[in-house]
N, C-alpha and C positions, 0 to 999 in steps of 0.2 A: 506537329503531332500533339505536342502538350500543351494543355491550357487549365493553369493551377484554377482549382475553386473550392470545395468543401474542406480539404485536407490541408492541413499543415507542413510542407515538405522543408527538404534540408537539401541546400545545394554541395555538392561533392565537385569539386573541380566546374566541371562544364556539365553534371548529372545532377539530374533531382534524386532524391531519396524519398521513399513512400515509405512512411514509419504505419504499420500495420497496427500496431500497439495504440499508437493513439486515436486513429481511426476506429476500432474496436473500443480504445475506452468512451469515443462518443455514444458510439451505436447501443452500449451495454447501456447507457444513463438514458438513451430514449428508450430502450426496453424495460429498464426498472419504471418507470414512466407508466407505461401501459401496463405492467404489471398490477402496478399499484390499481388498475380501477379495474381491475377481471372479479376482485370479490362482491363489491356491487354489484356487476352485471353477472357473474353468472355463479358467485356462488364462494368461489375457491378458487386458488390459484395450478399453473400447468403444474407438473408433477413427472421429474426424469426421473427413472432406474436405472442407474449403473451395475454393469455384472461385471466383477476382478477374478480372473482365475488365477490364481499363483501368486508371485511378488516380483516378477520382474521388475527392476527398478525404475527404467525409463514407465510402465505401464501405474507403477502407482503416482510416477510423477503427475501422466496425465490424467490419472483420475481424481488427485485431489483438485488439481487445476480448474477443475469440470463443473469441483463440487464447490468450489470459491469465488466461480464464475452465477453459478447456480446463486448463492445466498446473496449473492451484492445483486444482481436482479431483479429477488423473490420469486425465485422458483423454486418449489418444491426437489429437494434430489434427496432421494436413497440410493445409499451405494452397499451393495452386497459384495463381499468378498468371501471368496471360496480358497479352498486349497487348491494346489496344482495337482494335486490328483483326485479331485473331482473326476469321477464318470461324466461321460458323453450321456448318458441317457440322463443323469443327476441334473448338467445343465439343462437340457433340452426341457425337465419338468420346472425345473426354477423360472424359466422362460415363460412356458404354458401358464405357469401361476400369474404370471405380469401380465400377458396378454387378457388376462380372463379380470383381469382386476379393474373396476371400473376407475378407481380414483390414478391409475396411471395411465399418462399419456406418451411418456418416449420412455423406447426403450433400446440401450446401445449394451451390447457385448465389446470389452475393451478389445481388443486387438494385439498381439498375438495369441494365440491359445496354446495349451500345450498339446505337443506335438499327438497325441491322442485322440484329441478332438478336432474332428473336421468344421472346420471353419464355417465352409458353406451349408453345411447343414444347420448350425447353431443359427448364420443369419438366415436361414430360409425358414425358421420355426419362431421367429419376431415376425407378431402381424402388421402385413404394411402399413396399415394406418398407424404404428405406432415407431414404426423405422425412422428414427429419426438421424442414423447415418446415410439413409438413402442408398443402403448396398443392399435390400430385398431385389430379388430378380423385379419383380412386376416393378418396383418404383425403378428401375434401371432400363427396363423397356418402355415405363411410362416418357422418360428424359429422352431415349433416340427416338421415339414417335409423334413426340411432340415439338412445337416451336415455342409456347408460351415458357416466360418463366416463374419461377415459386408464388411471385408476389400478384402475377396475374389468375393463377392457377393453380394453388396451393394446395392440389389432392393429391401431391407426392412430395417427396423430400431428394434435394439434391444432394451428393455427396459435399459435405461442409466444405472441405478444401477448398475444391474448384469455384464453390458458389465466392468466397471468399476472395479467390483472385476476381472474380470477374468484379464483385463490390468495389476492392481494391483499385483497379482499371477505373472505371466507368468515374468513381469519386475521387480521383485523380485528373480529369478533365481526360485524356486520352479516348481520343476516338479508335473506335475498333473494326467499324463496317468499311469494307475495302481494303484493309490493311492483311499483309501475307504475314499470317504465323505461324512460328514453326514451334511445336510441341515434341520436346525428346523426353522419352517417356512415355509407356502404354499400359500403365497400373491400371486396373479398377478402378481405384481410388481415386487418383489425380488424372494421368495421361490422356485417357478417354473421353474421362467425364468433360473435363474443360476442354477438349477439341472439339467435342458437341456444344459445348457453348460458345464458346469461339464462333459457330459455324452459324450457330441463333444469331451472332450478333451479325452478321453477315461476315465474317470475315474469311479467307481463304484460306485452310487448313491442310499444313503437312504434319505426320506424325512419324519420327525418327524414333531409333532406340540404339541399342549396344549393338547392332548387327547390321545398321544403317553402311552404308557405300558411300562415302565421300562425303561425312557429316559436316565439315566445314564448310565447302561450298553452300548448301544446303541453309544453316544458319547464317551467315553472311547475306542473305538475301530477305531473312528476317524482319518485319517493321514489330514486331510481338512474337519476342522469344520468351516460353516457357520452359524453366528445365526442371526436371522430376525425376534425373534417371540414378540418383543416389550413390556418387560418383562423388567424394571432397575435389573441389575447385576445379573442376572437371573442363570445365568452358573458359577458353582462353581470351584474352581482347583479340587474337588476331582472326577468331572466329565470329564477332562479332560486327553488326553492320553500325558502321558512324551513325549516331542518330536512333539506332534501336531500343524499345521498350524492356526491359530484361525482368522477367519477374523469376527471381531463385526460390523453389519450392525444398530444396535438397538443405536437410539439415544434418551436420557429420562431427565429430569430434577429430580434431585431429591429436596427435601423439603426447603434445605438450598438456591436454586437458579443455583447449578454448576449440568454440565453434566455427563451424564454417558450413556454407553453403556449395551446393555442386558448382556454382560460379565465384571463377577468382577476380574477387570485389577487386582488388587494387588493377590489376590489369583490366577490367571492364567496363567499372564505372568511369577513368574518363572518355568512354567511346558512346557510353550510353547516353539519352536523352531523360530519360527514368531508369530507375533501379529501383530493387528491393535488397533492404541488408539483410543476413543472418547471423545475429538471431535482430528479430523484430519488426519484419515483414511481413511473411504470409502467416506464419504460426499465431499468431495473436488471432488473426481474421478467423481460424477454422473453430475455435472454443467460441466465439462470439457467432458464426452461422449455426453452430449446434444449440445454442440459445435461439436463435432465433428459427430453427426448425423445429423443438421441441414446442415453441409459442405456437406455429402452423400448425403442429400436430394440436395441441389442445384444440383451437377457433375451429378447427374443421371436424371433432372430436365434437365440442359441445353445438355446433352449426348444427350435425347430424341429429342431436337429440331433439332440435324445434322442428327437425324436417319430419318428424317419424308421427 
């Protein structure tokens, strides 16, 4: 099933390890790359908006990450930060003001919000062309309607994550078309989105969660197990098929302060054929797809202005 090529891996026992980190620090140096020549050609460089409501502290980690991801590229990022008791209408017009502003092109609401503000209405008031988490309804129904992906058909944005693992996969040598994967987990976010792609690569797609009937069986028959169901070390080796692809999307703290993923690395990596560790896996990949969705969002952004 595995056949190492672009990526650098690390053998673990009898498992490869996909360091997501440094496959992302490739991808970000070919993006700073292309960066470099968009002022010639069009002018100025893409240009993200960040909106921080409150100080949750995981939420400001990810926003500075965003923004450190942003200047080592050259992209343009402003990051606005509100108070946690910002109105719902407050954001909804700081939003309108971004959408209306021509010098930006992505525009991401961090994630969580306070509990005040409805979620889905703040993403449904970012214009699609400028979603560049890819959670806008229409770029969500654009993903189950279609079979192309970004790079073929870059007039929506995929959620970062999932696009991430599938880069992840794919630049790992790992074939996907034919192989049975089982996805625990049925987020918006991750669980979904990458069963539909899954499904683009041809592959045969089950989607388990916390209410699933006989989850081991189930993953044991696995060739591409995804977990996302936010569970610390959730997934055991004895649930795992000799030979399986494991990508841990689950990032958890445990008691002591150190991290851990929904899969218990020590008991499943030596079962696995590939693995991903936590931390340095998939979480590197999704700041590096949000760069390169806000790049999409631009090219198709100024594409539109020679079409007009």
């Amino acid at each position: 099933m595995f056949v190492a090529t672009k990526i650098r891996i690390f053998c673990y026992l009898r498992s490869v390890i996909l360091s997501g980190k440094e496959l992302s620090d490739r991808l970000k140096a070919g993006m700073a790359r292309e960066v470099a020549t968009f002022p010639s050609r069009y002018g100025r460089v893409p240009h993200l908006a960040v909106l921080l409501v409150g100080d949750d502290p995981a939420s400001v980690t990810y926003v500075r990450n965003k923004a450190r991801a942003s200047e080592k590229i050259g992209i343009r990022n402003t990051t606005i930060t509100l108070p946690a008791t910002t109105s719902e209408d407050e954001l909804l017009g700081r939003i309108a003001a971004l959408n209306d502003d021509p010098d930006v092109d992505g525009i991401l609401v961090q994630l969580p919000l306070p509990p005040h503000i409805d979620e889905l209405k703040a993403i449904k008031a970012i214009a699609r062309e400028k979603d560049v988490d890819g959670f806008h309804p229409e770029n969500v129904a654009a993903l189950w309607r279609r079979r192309t992906e970004p790079e073929e058909n870059p007039q929506y944005c995929v959620p970062c994550t999932p696009r991430g693992i599938i880069r992840l996969i794919k630049e790992a040598g790992v074939r996907i078309e034919g192989r049975r994967a089982v996805v625990i987990g049925r987020s918006n976010i991750v669980g979904l989105p990458i069963s539909k792609l899954l499904l683009n690569e041809n592959a045969t797609v089950t989607i388990c969660h916390s209410r699933t009937v006989g989850l081991g069986e189930i993953t044991r028959e696995a060739d591409i197990l995804v977990v996302a169901i936010g569970d610390p070390e959730f997934i055991k080796g004895d649930m795992v098929k000799e030979g399986a692809v494991v990508i841990d999307v689950g990032i958890n703290r445990r008691p002591d302060g150190t991290l851990c993923g929904d899969v218990d690395f020590k008991e499943v990596a030596p079962r696995a054929s590939v693995i991903t560790p936590v931390p340095g896996g998939v979480g590197p990949m999704t700041i590096c797809m949000l760069m390169e969705n806000t790049i999409d969002c631009f090219i198709n952004r100024e594409n539109s202005k020679l079409e007009r």
